[in-house]
FILOKE-597586 format. One record per residue (C-alpha): residue number from 1; residue in three letters; x, y, z. Coordinates in nm, 4 decimals, m for minus. Layout:
{n NUM res ALA px X py Y pz Z}
...
# end
This chain:
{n 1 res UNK px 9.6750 py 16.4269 pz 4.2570}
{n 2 res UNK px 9.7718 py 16.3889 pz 3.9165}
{n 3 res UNK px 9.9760 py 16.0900 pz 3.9287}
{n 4 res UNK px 9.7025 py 15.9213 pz 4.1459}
{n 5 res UNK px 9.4545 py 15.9914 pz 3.8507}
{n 6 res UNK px 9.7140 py 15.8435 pz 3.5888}
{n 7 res UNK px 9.7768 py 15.5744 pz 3.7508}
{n 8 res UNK px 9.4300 py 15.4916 pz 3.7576}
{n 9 res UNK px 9.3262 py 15.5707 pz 3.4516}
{n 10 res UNK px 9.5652 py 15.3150 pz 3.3654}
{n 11 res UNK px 9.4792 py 15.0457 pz 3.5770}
{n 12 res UNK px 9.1314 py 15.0465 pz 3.4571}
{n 13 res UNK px 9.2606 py 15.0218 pz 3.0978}
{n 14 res UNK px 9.4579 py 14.7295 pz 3.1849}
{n 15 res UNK px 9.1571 py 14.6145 pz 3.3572}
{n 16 res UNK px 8.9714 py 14.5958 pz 3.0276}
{n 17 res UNK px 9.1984 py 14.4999 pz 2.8217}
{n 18 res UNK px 9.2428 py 14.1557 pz 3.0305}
{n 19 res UNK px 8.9037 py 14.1428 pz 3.0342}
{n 20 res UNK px 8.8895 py 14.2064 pz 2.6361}
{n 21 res UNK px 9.1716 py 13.8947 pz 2.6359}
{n 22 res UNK px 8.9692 py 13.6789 pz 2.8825}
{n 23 res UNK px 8.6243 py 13.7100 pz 2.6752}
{n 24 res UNK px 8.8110 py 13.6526 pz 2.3515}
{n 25 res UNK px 9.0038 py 13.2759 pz 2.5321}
{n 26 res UNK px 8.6606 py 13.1741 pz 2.6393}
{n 27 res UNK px 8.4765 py 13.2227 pz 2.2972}
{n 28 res UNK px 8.8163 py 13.0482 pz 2.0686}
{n 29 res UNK px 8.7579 py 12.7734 pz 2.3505}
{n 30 res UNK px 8.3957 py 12.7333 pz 2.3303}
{n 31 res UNK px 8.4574 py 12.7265 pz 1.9234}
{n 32 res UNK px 8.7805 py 12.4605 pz 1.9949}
{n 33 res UNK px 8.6131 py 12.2334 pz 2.2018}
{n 34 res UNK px 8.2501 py 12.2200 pz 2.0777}
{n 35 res UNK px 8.2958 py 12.2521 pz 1.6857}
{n 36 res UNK px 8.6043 py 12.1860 pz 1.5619}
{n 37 res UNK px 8.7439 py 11.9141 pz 1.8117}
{n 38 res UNK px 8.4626 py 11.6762 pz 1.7004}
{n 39 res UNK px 8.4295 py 11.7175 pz 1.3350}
{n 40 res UNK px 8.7644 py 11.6633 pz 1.3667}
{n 41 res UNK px 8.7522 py 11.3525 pz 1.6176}
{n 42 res UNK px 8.4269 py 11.2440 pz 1.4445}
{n 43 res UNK px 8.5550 py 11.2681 pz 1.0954}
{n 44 res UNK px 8.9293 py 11.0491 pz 1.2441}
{n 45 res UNK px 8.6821 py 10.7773 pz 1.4014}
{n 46 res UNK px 8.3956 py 10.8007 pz 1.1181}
{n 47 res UNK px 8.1642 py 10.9098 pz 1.3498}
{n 48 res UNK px 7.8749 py 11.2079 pz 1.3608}
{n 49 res UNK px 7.9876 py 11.4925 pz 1.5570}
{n 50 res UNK px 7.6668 py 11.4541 pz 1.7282}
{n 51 res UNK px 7.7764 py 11.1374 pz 1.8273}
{n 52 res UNK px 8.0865 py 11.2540 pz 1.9869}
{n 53 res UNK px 7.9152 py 11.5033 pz 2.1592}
{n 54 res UNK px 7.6975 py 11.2739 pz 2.2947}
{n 55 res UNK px 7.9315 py 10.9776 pz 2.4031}
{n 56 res UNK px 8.1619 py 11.2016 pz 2.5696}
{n 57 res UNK px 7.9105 py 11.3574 pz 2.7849}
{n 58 res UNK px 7.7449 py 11.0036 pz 2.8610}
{n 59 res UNK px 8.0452 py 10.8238 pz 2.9493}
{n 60 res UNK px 8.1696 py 11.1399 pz 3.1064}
{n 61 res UNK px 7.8416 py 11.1699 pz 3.3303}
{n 62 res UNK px 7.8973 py 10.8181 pz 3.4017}
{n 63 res UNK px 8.2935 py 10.7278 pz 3.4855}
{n 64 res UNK px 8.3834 py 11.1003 pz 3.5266}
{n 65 res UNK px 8.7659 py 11.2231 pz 3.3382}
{n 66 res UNK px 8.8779 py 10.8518 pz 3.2243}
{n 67 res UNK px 8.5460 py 10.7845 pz 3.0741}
{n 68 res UNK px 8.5581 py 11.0706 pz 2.8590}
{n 69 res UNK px 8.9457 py 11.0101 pz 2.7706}
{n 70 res UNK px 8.7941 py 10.6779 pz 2.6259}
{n 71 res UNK px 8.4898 py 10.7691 pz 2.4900}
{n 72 res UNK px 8.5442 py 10.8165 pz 2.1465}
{n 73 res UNK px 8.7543 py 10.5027 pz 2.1407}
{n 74 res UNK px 8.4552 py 10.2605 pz 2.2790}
{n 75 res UNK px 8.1650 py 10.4356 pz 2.0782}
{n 76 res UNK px 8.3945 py 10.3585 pz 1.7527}
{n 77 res UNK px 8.4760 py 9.9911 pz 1.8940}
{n 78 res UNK px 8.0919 py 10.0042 pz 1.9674}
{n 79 res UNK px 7.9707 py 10.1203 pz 1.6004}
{n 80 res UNK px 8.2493 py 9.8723 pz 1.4675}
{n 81 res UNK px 8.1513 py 9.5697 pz 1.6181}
{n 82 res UNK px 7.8076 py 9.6167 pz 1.6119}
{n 83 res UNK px 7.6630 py 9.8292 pz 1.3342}
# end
């Protein structure tokens, strides 16, 4: 009986833990990919973060994985050309 109650102890502390680790991926994600990535991006392409934001989930919406690979890259030829 003892060993059963180790044994679970420590599963459920291993159990937390990875749960500890998957909260703590999600938020550095959520930071990565919706604060950093386009200042970064925006600030490469001199263009608002906003603006990145915003083209990627339009042409995302609209032509799915490829159109947000080229997103940034046709909003800047956009703003370029036009503005």
């Amino acid at each position: 009986m003892s060993n059963y109650f180790t044994y679970d102890t420590i599963r459920v502390f291993n159990q937390i833990k990875a749960l500890y680790a998957l909260i703590t991926l999600l938020i550095l994600q959520q930071i990565n990919g919706n604060i950093i990535v386009p200042k970064v991006v925006g600030k490469n392409a001199n263009l608002h973060p906003l603006l990145v934001m915003l083209s990627l989930f339009m042409f995302g919406s609209l032509f799915g994985i490829i159109g947000m690979i080229v997103a940034v890259l046709i909003t800047a030829l956009i703003k370029h050309f036009v503005v």
